[in-house]
C-alpha positions in Angstrom: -20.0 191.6 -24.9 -22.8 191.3 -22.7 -24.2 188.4 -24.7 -21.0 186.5 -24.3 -21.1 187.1 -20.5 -24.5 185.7 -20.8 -23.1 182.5 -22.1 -20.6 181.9 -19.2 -23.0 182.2 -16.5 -25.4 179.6 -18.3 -22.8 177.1 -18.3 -21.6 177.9 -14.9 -25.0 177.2 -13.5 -25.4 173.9 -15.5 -21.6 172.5 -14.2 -23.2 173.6 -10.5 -26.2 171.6 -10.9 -24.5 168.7 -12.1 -22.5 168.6 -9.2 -25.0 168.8 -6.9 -27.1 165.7 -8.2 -23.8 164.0 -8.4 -22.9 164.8 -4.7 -26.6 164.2 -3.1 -29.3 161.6 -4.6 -32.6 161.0 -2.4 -34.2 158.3 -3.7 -37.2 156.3 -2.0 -35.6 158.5 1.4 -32.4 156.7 1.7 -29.3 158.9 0.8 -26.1 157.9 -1.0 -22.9 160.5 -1.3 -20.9 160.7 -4.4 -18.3 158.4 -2.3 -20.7 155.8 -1.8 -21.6 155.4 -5.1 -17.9 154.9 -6.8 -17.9 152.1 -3.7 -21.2 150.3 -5.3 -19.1 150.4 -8.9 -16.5 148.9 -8.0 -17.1 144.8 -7.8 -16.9 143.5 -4.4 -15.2 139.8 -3.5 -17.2 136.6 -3.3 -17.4 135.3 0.4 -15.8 132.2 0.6 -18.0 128.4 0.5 -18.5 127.0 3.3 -17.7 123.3 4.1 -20.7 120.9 3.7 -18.4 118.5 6.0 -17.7 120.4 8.8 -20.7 123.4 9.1 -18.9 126.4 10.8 -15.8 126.0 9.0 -14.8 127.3 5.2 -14.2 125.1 3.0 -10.4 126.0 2.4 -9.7 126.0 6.2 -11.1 122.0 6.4 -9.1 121.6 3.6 -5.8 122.5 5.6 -7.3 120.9 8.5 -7.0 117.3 6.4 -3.9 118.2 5.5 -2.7 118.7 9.0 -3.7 115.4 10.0 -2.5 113.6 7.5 0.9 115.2 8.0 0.8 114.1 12.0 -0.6 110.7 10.8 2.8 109.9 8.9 4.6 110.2 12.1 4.9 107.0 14.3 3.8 108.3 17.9 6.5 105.7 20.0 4.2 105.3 22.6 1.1 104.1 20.5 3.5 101.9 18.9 4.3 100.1 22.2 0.5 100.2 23.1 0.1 98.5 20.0 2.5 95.9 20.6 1.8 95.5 24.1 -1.9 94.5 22.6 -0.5 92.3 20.1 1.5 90.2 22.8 -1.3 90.0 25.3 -3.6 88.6 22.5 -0.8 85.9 22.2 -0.9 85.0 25.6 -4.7 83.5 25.9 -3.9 80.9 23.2 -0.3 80.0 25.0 -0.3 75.9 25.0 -0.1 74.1 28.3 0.9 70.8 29.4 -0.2 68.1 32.2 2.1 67.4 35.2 1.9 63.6 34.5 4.2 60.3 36.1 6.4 58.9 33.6 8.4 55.8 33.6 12.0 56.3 32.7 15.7 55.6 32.7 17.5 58.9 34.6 20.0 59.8 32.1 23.2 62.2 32.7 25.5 63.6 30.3 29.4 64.4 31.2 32.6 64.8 29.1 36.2 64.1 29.8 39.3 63.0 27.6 40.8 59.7 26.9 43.8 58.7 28.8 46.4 55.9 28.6 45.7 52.6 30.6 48.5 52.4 32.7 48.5 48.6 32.7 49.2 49.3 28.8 52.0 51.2 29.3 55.9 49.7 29.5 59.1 51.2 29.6 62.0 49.7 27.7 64.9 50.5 30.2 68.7 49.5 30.1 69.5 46.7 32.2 73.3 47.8 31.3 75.7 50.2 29.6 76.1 49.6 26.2 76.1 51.2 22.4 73.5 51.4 19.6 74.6 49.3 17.0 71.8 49.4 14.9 68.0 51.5 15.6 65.1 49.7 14.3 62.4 51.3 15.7 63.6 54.6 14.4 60.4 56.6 14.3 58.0 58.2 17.0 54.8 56.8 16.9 55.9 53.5 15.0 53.3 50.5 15.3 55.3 47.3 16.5 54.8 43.9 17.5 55.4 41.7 20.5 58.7 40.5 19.8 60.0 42.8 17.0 63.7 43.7 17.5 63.8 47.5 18.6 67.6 47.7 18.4 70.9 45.5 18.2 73.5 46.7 21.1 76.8 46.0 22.0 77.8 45.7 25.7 81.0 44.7 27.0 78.9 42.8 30.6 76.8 41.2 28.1 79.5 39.4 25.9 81.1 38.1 28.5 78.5 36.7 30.5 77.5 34.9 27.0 81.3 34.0 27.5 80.6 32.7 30.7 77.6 31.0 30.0 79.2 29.1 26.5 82.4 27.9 29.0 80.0 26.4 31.5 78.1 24.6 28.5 81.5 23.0 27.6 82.7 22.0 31.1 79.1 20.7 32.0 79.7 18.3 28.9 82.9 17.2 30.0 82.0 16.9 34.1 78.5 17.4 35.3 78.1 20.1 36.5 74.6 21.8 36.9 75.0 24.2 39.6 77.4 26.3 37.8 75.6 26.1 34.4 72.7 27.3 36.2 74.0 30.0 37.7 75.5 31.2 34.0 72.6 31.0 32.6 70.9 32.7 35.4 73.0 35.8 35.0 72.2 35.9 31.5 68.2 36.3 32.9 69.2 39.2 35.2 70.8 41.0 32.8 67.3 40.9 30.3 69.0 38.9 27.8 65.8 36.8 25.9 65.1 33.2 26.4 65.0 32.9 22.7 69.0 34.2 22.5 70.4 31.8 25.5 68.5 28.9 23.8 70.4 30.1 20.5 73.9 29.7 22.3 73.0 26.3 23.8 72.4 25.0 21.1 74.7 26.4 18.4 77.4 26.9 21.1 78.6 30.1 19.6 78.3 33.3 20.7 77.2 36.9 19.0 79.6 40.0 19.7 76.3 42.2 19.7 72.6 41.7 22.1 69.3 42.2 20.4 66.6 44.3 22.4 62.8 42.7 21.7 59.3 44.8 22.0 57.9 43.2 25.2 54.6 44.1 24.2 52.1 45.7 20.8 51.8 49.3 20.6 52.9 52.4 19.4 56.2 54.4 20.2 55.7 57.1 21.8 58.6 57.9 23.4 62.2 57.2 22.2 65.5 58.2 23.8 68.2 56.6 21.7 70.1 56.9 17.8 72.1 55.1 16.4 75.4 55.1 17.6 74.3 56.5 20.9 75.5 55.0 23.8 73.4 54.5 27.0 74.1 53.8 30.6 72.1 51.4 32.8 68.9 51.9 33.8 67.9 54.5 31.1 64.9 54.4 29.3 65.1 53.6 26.0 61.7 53.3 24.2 58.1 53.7 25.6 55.8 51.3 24.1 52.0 52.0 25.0 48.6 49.6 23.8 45.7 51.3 22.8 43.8 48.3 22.4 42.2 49.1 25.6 42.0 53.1 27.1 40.6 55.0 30.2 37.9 57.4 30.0 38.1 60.2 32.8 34.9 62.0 32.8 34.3 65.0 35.0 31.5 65.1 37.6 29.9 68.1 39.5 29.7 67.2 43.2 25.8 67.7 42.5 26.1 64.5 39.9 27.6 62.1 42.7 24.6 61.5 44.3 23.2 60.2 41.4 26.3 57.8 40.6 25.3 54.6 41.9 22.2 55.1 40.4 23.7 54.7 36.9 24.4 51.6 35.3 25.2 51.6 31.3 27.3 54.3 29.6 28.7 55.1 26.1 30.9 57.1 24.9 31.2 59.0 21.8 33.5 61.0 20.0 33.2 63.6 17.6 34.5 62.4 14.4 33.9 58.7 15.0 31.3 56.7 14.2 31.3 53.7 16.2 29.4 54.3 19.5 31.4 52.6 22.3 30.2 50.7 25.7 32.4 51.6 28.5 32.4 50.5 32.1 32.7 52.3 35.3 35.7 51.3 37.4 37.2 54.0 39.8 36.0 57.0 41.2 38.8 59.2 42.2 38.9 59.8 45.9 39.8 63.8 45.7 38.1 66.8 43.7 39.2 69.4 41.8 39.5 72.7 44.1 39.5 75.1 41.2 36.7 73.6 39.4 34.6 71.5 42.2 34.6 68.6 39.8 35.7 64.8 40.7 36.7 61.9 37.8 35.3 59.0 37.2 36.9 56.5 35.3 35.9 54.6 32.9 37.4 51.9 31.2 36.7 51.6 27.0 37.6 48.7 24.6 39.4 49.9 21.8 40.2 46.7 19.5 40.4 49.0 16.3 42.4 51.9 18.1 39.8 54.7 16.9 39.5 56.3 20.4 43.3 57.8 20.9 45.0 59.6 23.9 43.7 63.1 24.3 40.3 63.1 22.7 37.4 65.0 23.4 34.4 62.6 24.7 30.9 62.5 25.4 29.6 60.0 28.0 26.2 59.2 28.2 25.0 57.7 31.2 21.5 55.8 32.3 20.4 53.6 35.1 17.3 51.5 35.9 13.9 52.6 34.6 11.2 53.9 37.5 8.7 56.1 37.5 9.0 60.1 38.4 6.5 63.1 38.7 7.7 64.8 35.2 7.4 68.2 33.6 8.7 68.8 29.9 12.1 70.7 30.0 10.6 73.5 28.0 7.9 74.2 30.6 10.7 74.9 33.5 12.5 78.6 33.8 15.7 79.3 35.4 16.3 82.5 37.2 19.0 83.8 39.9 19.1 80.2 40.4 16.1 78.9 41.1 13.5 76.9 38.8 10.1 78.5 37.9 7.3 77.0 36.0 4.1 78.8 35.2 0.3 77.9 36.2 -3.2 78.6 35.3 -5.2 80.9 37.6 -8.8 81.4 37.6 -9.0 83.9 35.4 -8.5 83.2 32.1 -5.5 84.3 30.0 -3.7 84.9 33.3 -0.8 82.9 34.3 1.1 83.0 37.6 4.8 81.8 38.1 6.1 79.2 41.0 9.1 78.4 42.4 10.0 74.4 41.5 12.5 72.0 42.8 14.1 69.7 39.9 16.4 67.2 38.6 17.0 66.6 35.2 16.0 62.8 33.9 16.6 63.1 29.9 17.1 65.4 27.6 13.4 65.7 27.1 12.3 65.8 31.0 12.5 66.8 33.8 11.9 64.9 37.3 9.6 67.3 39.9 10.9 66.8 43.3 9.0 69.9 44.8 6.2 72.5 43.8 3.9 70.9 41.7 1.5 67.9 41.5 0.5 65.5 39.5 -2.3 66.2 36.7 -2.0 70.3 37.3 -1.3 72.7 34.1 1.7 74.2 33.0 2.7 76.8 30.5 4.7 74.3 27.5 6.9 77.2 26.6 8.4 79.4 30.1 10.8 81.0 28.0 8.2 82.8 25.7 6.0 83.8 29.3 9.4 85.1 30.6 9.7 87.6 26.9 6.2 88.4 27.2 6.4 89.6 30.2 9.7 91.4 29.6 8.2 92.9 26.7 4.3 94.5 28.6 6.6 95.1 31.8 10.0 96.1 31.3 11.2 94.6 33.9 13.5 92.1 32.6 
């Protein structure tokens, strides 16, 4: 018994003294608990690289700073893009191409349209010179091409037959007893009522007479206007056919009061006609003495030989018109600028790459020039292209 209590207290005393080294170390005077030292077993982290790049920062934060930037960089900032482009159009500006104010000797030219028009010399009216009926149409269609002298229609009138009637008696009595006075005055009654030569010289000298009265084409042309059938019957003084001769049209171009001024000054003009070939010489006759108050234009007319009829009534035409060659201060029509109505061309200043607009005065001479009537002088630089200054300076400015 007491040997076995001996035991327990032994191994009581051991487990005690265990515990105590366990719980309290002194080693070299530093002191560690029990605590501590399950800390120091357990494996602590690895602190983190740092960047070589950027000292100060880890390596995984530069990392996401890249990243970041790369990110923003894929985004187009709007204003650095205009910055950009304002750059690029300023760059194009110092090698912008000038030109020389320079004197040039020249024909003014001017360019005006109008429509072609019926001559009214070419135009005739075949009118009833008494009542009668259609016996028989010949010129049956619109727009038929005739002849001077084709028969247009035979017609029977009751005033016609018997003045041929009249006329054949005074043919037989004038062969029996002379009588002139009253055989003129037949045949003279024959003339009023538009009967031909060619058909009283057929009764003289066949001495008979035709129940019906032929109606001729007085002149060559077209019909363009026909009021009768056959079998229709008409009464005096109605028109019948209208004949009219293209051989020979009118031109009436339009004019902007601006252009008048410049009228006398012009000599030769063509025409031409979309469509056609042939280029045609016309000649200025009339100016008409009133404008048009809704479109402040006047018409000029002018008169175009048309032996081949190309040019018809109604077409489209462009007139181009020139006068005497003389010498003008000139500017190329791609250097000049219009804006709120006013004429601007662009200089040189001192500085280079810099390029300052002025207010002009022109008048156009070709379709290449124009004359300088106020603003510049001779031998001084201009911008070749105005239009591009103008979209440049839109473009930096916004204020276009």
């Amino acid at each position: 018994m007491e040997n076995k209590i001996f035991k327990t207290f032994i191994l009581t005393l051991v487990l005690f003294t265990i515990s105590a080294q366990a719980e309290m170390k002194c080693e070299s005077g530093k002191c560690s608990t029990g605590k501590e030292a399950t800390q120091k077993a357990i494996p602590k982290k690895p602190e983190p690289a740092k960047s070589e790049a950027m000292p100060g920062m880890t390596t995984e934060e530069h990392t996401a700073m890249l990243k970041k930037e790369a990110t923003q960089a894929k985004k187009p900032d709007p204003k650095k893009a205009q910055e950009k482009k304002n750059r690029r159009i300023i760059e194009q500006l110092f090698n912008v191409k000038t030109v020389k104010v320079k004197r040039l000797k020249a024909a003014k030219e001017q360019v005006n349209y109008g429509y072609i028009v019926v001559e009214d010399s070419r135009r005739v009216d075949v009118v009833a010179w008494y009542e009668g009926y259609v016996e028989a149409l010949y010129a049956d269609t619109l727009y038929q091409k005739i002849k001077e002298g084709d028969a247009l229609a035979k017609v029977y009138s009751p005033e016609v037959y018997k003045a041929k009637q009249d006329y054949l008696n005074s043919l037989k009595f004038n062969a029996q007893r002379s009588s002139p006075g009253m055989l003129r005055g037949a045949r003279e009654k024959l003339r009023l009522l538009n009967i031909s030569d060619k058909e009283i010289e057929q009764i003289r000298s066949t001495r008979k007479i035709d129940l019906y009265t032929t109606i001729y084409a007085p002149m060559s042309g077209w019909i363009f206007s026909k009021k009768i059938n056959e079998g229709s019957s008409f009464k005096k003084q109605a028109m019948l056919f209208e004949i009219v001769n293209l051989e020979q049209v009118w031109l009436e171009a339009k004019l902007f009061q601006k252009e008048l001024t410049k009228l006398n000054t012009l000599q030769h003009f063509t025409v031409k006609v979309e469509g056609i070939p042939t280029v045609f010489k016309a000649r200025k006759t009339l100016l008409y003495p009133r404008l048009n108050p809704k479109e402040a234009t006047a018409t000029l007319r002018l008169v175009v030989d048309n032996p081949n009829e190309e040019l018809k009534p109604g077409m489209y035409a462009k007139v181009h018109a020139s006068g005497k060659k003389q010498t003008d201060l000139v500017i190329p029509r791609t250097a000049a600028l219009r804006k709120d109505g006013r004429w601007y061309a662009f200089i040189a200043t001192e500085f280079k790459g810099e390029y300052e607009p002025i207010k002009i005065e022109l008048e156009p001479l070709d379709n290449q020039y124009f004359v300088v009537k106020k603003g510049l002088s001779e031998g001084e630089s201009v911008v070749n292209n105005a239009l591009f200054m103008m979209d440049s300076d839109a473009q930096i400015n916004s204020i276009y």
